[in-house]
Each structure stands twice: as C-alpha cells, then as structure tokens.
C-alpha positions in Angstrom: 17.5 -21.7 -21.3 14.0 -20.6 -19.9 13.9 -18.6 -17.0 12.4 -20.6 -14.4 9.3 -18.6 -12.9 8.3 -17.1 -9.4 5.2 -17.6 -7.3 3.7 -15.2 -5.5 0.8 -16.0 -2.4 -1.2 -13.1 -1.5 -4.2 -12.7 -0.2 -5.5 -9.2 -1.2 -5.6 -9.3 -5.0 -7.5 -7.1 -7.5 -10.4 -7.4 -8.2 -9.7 -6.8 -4.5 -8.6 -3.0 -3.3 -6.5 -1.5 -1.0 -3.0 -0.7 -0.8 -1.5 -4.5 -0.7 -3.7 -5.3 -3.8 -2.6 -2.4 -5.9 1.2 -3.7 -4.8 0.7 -7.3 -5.8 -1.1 -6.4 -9.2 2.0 -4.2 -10.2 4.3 -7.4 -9.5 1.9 -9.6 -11.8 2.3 -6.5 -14.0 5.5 -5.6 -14.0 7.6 -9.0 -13.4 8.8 -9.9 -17.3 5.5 -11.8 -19.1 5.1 -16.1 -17.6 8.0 -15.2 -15.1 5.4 -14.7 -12.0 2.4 -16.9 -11.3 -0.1 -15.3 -8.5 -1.7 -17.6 -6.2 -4.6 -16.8 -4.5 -8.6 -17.2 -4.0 -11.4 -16.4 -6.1 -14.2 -14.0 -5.5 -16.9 -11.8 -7.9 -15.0 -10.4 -11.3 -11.8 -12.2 -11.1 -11.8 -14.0 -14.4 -12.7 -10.6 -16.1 -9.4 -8.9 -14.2 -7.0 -12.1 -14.5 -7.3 -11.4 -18.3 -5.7 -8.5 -18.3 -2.3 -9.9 -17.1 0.4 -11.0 -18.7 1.6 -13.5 -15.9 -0.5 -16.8 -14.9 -2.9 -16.1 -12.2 -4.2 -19.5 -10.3 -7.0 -19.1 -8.3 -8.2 -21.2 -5.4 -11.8 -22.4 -5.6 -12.2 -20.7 -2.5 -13.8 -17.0 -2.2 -10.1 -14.8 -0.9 -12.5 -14.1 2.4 -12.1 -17.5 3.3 -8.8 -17.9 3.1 -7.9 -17.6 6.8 -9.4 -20.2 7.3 -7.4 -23.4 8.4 -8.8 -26.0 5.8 -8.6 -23.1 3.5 -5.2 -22.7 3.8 -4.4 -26.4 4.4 -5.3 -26.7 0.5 -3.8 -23.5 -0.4 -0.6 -24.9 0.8 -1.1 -28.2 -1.1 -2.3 -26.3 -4.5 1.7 -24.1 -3.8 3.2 -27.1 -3.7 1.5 -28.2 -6.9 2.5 -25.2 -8.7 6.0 -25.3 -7.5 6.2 -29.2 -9.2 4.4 -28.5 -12.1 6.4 -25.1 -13.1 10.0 -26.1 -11.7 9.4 -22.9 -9.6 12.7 -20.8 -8.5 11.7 -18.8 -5.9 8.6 -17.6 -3.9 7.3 -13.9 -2.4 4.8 -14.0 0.0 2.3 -11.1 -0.4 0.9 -11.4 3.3 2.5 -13.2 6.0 -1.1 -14.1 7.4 -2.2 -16.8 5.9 -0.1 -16.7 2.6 3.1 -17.4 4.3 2.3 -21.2 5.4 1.6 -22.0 1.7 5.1 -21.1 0.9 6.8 -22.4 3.7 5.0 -25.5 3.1 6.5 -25.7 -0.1 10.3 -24.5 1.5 9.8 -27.6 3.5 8.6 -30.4 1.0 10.5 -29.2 -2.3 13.4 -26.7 -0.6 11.6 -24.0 -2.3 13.1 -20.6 -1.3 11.2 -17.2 -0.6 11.1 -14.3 0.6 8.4 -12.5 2.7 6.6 -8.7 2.1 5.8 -7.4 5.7 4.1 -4.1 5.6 3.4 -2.7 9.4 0.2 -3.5 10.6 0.6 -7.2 9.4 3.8 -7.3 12.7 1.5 -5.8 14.9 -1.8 -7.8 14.4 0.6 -10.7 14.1 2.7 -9.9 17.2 -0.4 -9.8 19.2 -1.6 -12.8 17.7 1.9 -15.0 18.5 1.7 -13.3 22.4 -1.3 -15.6 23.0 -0.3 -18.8 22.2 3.1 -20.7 21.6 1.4 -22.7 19.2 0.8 -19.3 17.1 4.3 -18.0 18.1 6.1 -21.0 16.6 4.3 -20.7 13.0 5.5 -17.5 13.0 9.1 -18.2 14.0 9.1 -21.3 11.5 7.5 -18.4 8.4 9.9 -16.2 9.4 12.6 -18.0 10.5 12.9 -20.1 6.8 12.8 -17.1 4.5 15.7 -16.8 2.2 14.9 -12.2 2.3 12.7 -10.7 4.4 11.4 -7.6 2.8 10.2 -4.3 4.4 9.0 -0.9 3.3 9.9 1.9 5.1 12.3 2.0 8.0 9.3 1.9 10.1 8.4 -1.3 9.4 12.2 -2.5 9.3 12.6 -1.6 13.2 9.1 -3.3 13.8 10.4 -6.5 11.8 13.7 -6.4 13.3 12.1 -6.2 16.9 9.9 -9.0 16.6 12.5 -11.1 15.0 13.8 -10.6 18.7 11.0 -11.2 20.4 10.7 -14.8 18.8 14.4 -15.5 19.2 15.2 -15.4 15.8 17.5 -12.5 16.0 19.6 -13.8 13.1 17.2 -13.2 10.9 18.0 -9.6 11.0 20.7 -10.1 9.0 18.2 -11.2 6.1 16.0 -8.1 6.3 16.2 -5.6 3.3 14.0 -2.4 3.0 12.3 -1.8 -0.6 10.4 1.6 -0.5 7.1 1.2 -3.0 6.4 3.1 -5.6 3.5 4.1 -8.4 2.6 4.4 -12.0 4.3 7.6 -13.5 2.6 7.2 -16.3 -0.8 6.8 -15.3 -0.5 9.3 -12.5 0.8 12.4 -13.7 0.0 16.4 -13.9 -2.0 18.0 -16.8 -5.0 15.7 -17.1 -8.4 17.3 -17.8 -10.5 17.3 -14.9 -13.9 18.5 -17.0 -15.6 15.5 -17.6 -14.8 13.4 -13.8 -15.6 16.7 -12.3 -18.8 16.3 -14.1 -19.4 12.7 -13.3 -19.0 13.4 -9.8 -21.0 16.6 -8.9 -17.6 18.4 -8.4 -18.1 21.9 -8.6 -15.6 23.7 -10.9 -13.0 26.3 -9.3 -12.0 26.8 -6.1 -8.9 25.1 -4.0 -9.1 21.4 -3.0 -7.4 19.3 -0.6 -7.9 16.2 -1.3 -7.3 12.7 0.2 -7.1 9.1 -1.2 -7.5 6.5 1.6 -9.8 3.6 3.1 -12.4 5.9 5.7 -10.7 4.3 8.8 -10.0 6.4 11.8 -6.1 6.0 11.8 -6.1 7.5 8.2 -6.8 11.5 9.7 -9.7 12.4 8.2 -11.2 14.3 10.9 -8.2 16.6 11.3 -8.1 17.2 7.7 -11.5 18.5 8.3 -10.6 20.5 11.6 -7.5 21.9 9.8 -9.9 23.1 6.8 -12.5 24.9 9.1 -9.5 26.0 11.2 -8.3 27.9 7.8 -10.0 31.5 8.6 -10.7 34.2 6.2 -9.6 34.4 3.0 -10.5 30.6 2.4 -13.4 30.0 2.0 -13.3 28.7 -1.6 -11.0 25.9 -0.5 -13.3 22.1 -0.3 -11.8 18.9 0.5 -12.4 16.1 -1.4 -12.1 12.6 0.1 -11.8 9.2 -1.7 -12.3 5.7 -0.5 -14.6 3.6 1.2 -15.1 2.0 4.8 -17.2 2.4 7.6 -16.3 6.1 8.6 -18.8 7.9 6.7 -21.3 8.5 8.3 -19.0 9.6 11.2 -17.2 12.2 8.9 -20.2 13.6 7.3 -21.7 14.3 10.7 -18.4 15.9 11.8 -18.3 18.2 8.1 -22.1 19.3 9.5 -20.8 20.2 13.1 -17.8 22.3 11.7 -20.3 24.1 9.0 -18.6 22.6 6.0 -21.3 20.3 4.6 -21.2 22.3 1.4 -17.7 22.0 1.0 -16.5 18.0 2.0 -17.3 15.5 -0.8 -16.8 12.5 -0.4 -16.6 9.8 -3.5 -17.1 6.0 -2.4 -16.3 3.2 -5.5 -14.4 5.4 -7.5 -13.0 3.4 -10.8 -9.3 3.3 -11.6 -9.8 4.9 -14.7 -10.9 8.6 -13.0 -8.6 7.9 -9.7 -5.5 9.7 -11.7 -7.8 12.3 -13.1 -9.0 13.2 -9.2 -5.7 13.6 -8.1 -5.2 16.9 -10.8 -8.7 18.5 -9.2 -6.7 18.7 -5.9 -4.1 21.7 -5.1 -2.9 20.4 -1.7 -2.7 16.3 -0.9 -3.3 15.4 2.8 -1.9 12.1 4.3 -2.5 12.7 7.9 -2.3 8.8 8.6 -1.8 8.3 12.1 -1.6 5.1 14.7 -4.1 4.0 16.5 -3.8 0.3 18.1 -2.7 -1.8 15.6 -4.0 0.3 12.4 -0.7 2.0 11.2 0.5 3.4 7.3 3.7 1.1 6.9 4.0 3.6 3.8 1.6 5.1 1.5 1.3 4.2 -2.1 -1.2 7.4 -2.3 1.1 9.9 -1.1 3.2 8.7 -4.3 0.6 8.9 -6.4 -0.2 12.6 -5.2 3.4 13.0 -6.0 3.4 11.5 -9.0 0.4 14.0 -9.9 2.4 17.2 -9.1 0.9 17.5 -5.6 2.4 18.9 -3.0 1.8 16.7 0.0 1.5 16.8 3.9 1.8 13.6 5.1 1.7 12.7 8.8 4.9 11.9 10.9 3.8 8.4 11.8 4.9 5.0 11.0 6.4 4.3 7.3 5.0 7.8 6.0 8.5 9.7 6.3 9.6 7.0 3.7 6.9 8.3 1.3 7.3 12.2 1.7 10.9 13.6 1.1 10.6 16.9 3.9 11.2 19.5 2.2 11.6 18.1 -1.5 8.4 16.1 -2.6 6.4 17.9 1.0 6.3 18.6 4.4 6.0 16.5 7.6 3.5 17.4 10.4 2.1 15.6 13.8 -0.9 14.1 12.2 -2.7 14.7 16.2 -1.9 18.7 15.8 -5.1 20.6 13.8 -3.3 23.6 14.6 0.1 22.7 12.7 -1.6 21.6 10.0 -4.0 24.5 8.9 -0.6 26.3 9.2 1.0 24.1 6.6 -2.2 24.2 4.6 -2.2 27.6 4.8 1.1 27.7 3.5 1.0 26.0 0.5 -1.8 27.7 -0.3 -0.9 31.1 -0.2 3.2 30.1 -1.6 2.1 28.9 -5.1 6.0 28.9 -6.0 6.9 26.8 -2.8 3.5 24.6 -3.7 4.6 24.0 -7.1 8.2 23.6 -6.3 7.6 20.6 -3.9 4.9 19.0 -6.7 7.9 19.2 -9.3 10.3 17.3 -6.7 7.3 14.6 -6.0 6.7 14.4 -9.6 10.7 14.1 -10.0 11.2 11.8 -7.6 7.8 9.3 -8.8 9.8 9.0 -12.3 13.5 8.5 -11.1 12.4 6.0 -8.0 9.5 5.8 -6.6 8.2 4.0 -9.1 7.0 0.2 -10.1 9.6 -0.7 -12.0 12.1 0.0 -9.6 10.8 -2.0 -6.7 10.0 -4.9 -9.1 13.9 -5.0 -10.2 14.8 -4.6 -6.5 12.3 -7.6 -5.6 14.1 -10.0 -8.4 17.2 -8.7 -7.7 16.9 -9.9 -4.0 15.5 -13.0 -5.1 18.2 -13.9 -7.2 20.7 -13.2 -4.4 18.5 -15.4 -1.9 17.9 -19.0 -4.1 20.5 -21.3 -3.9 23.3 -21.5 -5.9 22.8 -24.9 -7.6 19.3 -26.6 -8.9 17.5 -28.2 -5.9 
C-alpha cells in the first residue's frame, strides 16, 4: 500500500532565507521523495528552486509577503483543504503558527485532518502579545493550538514559553502534547577541510590571520556589537585577529559605524547575499564562531541552526546564554556559554580559545561529533514522522 503523504504550511520558504526557511527546506528535503507536499506562496525564483525537490511544492498565487493577510489566508485555508482531498493526506505540520496554522486547522475541522505545530520562540512572544489585545485574537490561538494532535518545540526554551502560554489561554492540557525536537544541519555540506582560496578571493578576504566569524540576520538581538567590543577589547598580541560577519538586515550601517569608533574598520568585513554554495566554505576561514544572540523585546534565538553549522565545520563556538541557544552549544563539549550583555567575559573566552589551540580544536572535534551523531537533518526529520505517526488516528478518517 502507498504511504499516504504529509502537508506542510509555512510561510518562510526558500527561495526565502532565514533560519525557518532553511528548516522547512530540509523537511521537503529530507522527508522520503512524494511523502511531503509544501504549501505556501509564490514570490521571485520559486519555480527555479521548487525544481530541485524531490517532494511536491504547491504554491499559492499569492506573493509569501502577502500571506498574512486575511483574504490571503482565507484561500490558503481553502487551497489546504484541497490538497488534503485530492492527496488523501495523513497528517499535517505547520511551519509557522502565524498565519500557516489556520490553513491547517481549517482542514482539522472540515476533513478531521490531524497536525502538529513547529513553535520556535519569538513566534509565542509576538503571538502572545498579539492574543493579550483581543479575545477575538486569543481564541484563534486557543482553537490552533488547542486542536493539534503534537505540539513541537526546539530547545527547552521555547518548551517553557509554549507550556506557559498554553496556561495563559487555558489550555493547560495541551502540555501534555508538547514534545521538544532540537534542530540540526547538513554534515555533509558543512564540514572541516574545505579550501577557502578561491571564496576568500571572491570576497576581498585577506589571507592569514585569526577570524571570528558570525552567521546571522544584522538585527540588534543577534550581538553583533559585542562581538565587535570583545575584538577591540582583545589587547596586544591580537591584532591579526578580524571578524567576519555574514547576513543581511538593516544593522549595517549601524555596525560599520561602530567598527570606525572602535578603530577596527580594517579588520570587520561584512558579506551581505552570500550564496549557499560559499556559506560552508566561510565557515573554514573562521578559527573562533560567535553566537552572542541575546533578547531584546520580543526578538529572541529559540535555537540556532548557525551555531550547528559552525559545529558542524569544526568550530569552536561561544554562543550566548539566552533563550534556546544552550540547546545548540554543549558547555564544555561542542563550546562555551557566556552572558551575551558582558564584553568583558567574552574577550576572555575569545582570548581563550585563541591562545589554547588544543582546547580550540578539542571543542571543534566535539561540535563536529556531535553535528554527525545528532544534530543533524535526518534526525529531526525521523523524530518529526515519528511523532506524527504517534499523533494521527488509529483508524482511516
């Protein structure tokens, strides 16, 4: 008999970037070839990159910025329901509660469809905020919530958040269908050894030297600025060491000014639109990875798929005690912990690891270990279809 398939909703979605996309693209990757169909909205370049799955991906006529909107997802939740008829669908994820989880509850409600529900951190707390506002707003959320078959989160972090909110709604007994499942990377495309000649070129890297180096959106709550302060904080004896910084957002020229104040204009490059194909290739120019995420209002890392990539790579890695990042960095195995607010704690770890080439090397070998034996794809895709299984019913609907 033929597996029946799963849908999965989302909203961010490659050719889309980010931290969610890169998530949902491994599921469309990873899940076993027509056993996932990806629902969501069009935009610039999407044929191109749906091509390159093997799983169905069913776009929306509607540009993925729209999608918030209500008539947007009125007929998002009609095309789900669609999909669900026209595939015998078995089970649903939800990439992003807001808006991809009407769609599917929609669907739970007309056909009996079960799913489950990906919360990530800041999702709660925009959402949370949202729900305070209106009762109206609070009972979509208690109906989303309140219907899934697994509600999934990834880092303990985000499982407290979850849990609390659950309360907050008075859906409390919905705690007892929330499941953490840690997120992973590519071991194979991120890994140690690659030759950095030829990207360093491409870029205007200059060869040599120590690099810390950072993979993030330029956001504020992503600790930018200290990993500047805790370079020019270094002292003598490291002045070869540059910090390298990719991503894009609306924080450069902020950071460039602050590189110019601290006198380290010559060494902070930043890379904007950097191609997946050199992203693994960056990671091996770096000797330290910094992850000093941090919150501020309602921007928080619910995990950090870079910090496993830098793992994956051989990096050692200081990531910043703050929401889901201690699920990320093993203290002490994969790399060390630090208050992401403290310039002075971190040079000292800096510092550190780059004076302790054994210590640096040992904790790039545990990350590196640790990327191939969990912290990777695979794993959280069997984890995500083991948990479906367990939440569809037991019988055909």
């Amino acid at each position: 008999m033929t597996p029946r398939p799963h849908l999965l909703t989302c909203l961010d979605f490659p050719p889309l970037g980010g931290g969610i996309a890169r998530f949902m693209d491994e599921l469309a990757r990873k899940y076993p070839p027509a056993q996932l169909i990806v629902s969501t909205g069009g935009g610039p370049g999407a044929a191109a990159s749906d091509a390159t799955y093997p799983n169905r991906i069913d776009r929306l006529p509607i540009d993925a910025s729209h999608l918030k909107r209500p008539w947007s997802v009125v007929r998002w939740s009609s095309r789900v329901v669609a999909l669900a008829r026209e595939t015998n669908a078995e089970f649903a994820w939800c990439g992003n509660l807001r808006p991809a989880g009407y769609p599917v509850w929609w669907a739970h409600r007309r056909l009996g469809l079960p799913y489950g529900i990906l919360l990530y951190g800041h999702d709660l707390l925009s959402t949370r905020t949202r729900t305070r506002s209106t009762s109206f707003k609070a009972g979509q959320a208690r109906a989303v919530l309140g219907n899934a078959s697994v509600i999934v989160a990834i880092s303990a972090y985000t499982e407290q958040l979850c849990a609390d909110y659950l309360e907050e709604l008075g859906i409390g007994e919905a705690r007892a269908r929330l499941r953490r499942v840690p997120l992973g990377t590519d071991p194979d495309r991120f890994r140690p050894g690659l030759d950095t000649s030829d990207v360093r070129r491409k870029h205007g890297l200059p060869d040599g030297g120590r690099w810390l180096v950072t993979v993030a959106r330029l956001t504020p709550h992503k600790g930018f600025d200290t990993a500047l302060r805790a370079l020019a904080a270094l002292g003598p004896g490291y002045e070869d060491v540059r910090y390298l910084a990719i991503g894009s957002g609306g924080q450069e020229r902020e950071l460039r000014r602050l590189a110019e104040d601290l006198g380290l204009s010559e060494r902070f490059h930043l890379l904007q639109g950097v191609g997946d194909a050199d992203l693994p290739v960056l990671y091996n120019v770096g000797t330290v990875y910094l992850g000093l995420s941090r919150v501020i209002g309602q921007q928080v890392e619910g995990f950090g798929i870079s910090l496993i990539e830098a793992s994956a790579s051989g990096l050692p890695v200081i990531g910043g005690r703050s929401g889901g990042v201690e699920d990320a960095v093993r203290e002490g195995e994969t790399g060390l912990l630090v208050d992401p607010e403290d310039v002075g704690a971190v040079a000292v770890l800096v510092r550190g690891l780059l004076t302790d080439r054994e210590e640096a090397a040992r904790l790039g070998a545990g990350g590196r270990a640790a990327a191939e034996s969990y912290f990777n794809w695979t794993r959280v895709t069997t984890d995500l279809r083991r948990l479906a299984a367990a939440g569809r019913p037991s019988t055909p609907r």
